[in-house]
C-alpha positions as MATLAB code, in Angstrom:
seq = 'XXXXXXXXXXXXXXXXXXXXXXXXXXXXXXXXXXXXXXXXXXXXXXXXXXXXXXXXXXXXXXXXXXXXXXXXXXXXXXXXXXXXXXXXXXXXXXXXXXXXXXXXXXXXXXXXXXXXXXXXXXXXXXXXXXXXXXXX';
ca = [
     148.268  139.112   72.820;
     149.199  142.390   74.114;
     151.284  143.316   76.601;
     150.914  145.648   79.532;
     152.264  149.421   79.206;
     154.970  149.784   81.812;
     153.105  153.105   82.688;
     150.128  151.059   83.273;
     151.975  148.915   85.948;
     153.721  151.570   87.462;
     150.161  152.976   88.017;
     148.482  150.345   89.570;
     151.402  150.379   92.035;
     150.335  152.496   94.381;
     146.724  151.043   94.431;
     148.098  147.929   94.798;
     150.291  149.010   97.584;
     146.792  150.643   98.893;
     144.856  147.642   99.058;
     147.532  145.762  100.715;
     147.793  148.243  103.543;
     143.438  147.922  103.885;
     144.349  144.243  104.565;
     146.804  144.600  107.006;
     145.020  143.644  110.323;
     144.625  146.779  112.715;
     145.602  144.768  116.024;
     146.257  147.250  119.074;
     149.519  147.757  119.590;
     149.948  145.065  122.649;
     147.222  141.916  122.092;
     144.742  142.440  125.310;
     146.094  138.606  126.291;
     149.274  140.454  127.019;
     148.232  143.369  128.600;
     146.082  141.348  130.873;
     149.010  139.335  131.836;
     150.798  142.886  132.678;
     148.277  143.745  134.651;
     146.904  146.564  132.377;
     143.314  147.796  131.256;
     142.815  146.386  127.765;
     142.932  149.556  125.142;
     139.976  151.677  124.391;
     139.572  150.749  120.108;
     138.272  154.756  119.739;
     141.978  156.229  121.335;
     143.733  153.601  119.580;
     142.001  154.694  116.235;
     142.476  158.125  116.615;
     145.893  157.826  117.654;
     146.335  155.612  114.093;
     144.833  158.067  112.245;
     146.210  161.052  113.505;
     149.374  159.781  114.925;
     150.953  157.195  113.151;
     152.029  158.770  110.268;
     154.885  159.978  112.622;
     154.907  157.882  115.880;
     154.021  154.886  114.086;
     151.380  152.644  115.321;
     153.944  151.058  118.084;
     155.143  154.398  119.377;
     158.921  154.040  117.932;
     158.808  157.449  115.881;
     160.538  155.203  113.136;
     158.091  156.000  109.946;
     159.651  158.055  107.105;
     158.144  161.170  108.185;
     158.599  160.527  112.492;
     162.518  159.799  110.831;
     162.290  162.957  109.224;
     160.700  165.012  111.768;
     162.804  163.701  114.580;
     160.356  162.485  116.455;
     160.862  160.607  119.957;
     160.176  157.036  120.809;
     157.382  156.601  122.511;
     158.619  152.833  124.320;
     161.414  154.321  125.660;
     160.291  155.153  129.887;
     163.476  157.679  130.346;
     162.282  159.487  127.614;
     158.499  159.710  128.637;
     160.143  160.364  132.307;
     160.608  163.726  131.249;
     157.724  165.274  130.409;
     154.162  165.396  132.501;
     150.770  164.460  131.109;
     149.739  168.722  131.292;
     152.872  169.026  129.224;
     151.799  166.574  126.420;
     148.498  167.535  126.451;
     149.829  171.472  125.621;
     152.109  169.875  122.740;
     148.740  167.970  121.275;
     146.774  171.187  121.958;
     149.572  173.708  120.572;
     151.769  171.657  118.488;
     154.328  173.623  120.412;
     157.209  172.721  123.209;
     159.124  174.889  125.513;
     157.421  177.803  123.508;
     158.548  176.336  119.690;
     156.655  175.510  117.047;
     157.398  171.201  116.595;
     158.378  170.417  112.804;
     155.357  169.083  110.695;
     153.062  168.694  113.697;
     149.483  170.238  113.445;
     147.664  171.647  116.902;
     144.281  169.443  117.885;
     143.022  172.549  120.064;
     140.122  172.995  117.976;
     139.555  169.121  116.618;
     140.045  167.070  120.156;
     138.572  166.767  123.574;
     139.696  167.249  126.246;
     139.061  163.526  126.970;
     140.543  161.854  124.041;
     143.363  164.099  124.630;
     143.679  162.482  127.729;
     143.137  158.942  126.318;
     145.935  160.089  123.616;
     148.229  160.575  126.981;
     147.060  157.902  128.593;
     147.591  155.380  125.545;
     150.843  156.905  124.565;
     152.217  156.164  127.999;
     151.090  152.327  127.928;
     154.051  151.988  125.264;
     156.581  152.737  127.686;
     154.529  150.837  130.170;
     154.398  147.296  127.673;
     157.754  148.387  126.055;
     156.249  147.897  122.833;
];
């Protein structure tokens, strides 16, 4: 019989690791049962899938900023309401558009001037505020 190559396993690791994340189920962040109960407009699936894929590498799909590369970037938490207190949606939608704040460049953050709307950058706003809003 023969045996299996560690390099072979250590391969198939990250495919493995791969197909496991395609199985994951990609639930909104709040079930629309519980934002119903909250009173709130169930999520629009295109906003949350754009802010998935071209968000949650660093905010995490909940918001919390608390993904290896939101950690390493410093990057706020989105469920926190003090936090979003401080900032308006024409400020957040210059940070999506620029990538910059007060005038700085952010740390590993990429402007959407030229890739976004003007709509789903407000949907962006509008869905990044419901985490403070569900606390989730």
């Amino acid at each position: 019989m023969r045996t299996i190559r560690p390099i072979l396993l250590a391969g198939a690791l990250p495919l493995l690791v791969f197909l496991l994340f395609l199985l994951l189920p990609a639930d909104p962040v709040v079930p629309t049962e519980s934002r119903a109960e909250l009173g709130l407009a169930p999520p629009d699936t295109a906003i949350v899938g754009l802010f998935k894929r071209e968000c949650s590498s660093c905010h995490g799909v909940d918001g919390k900023g608390q993904t290896r590369a939101g950690k390493r970037a410093g990057t706020k938490d989105f469920t926190d309401a003090e936090y979003q207190a401080g900032w308006t949606d024409e400020e957040a939608a210059e940070v999506i558009r620029t990538s910059k704040k007060d005038g700085k460049q952010l740390k590993n953050k990429k402007p959407f001037a030229e890739k976004l709307t003007a709509a789903q950058i407000d949907g962006l706003i509008s869905h990044v505020r419901s985490f403070a809003e569900t606390g989730s």
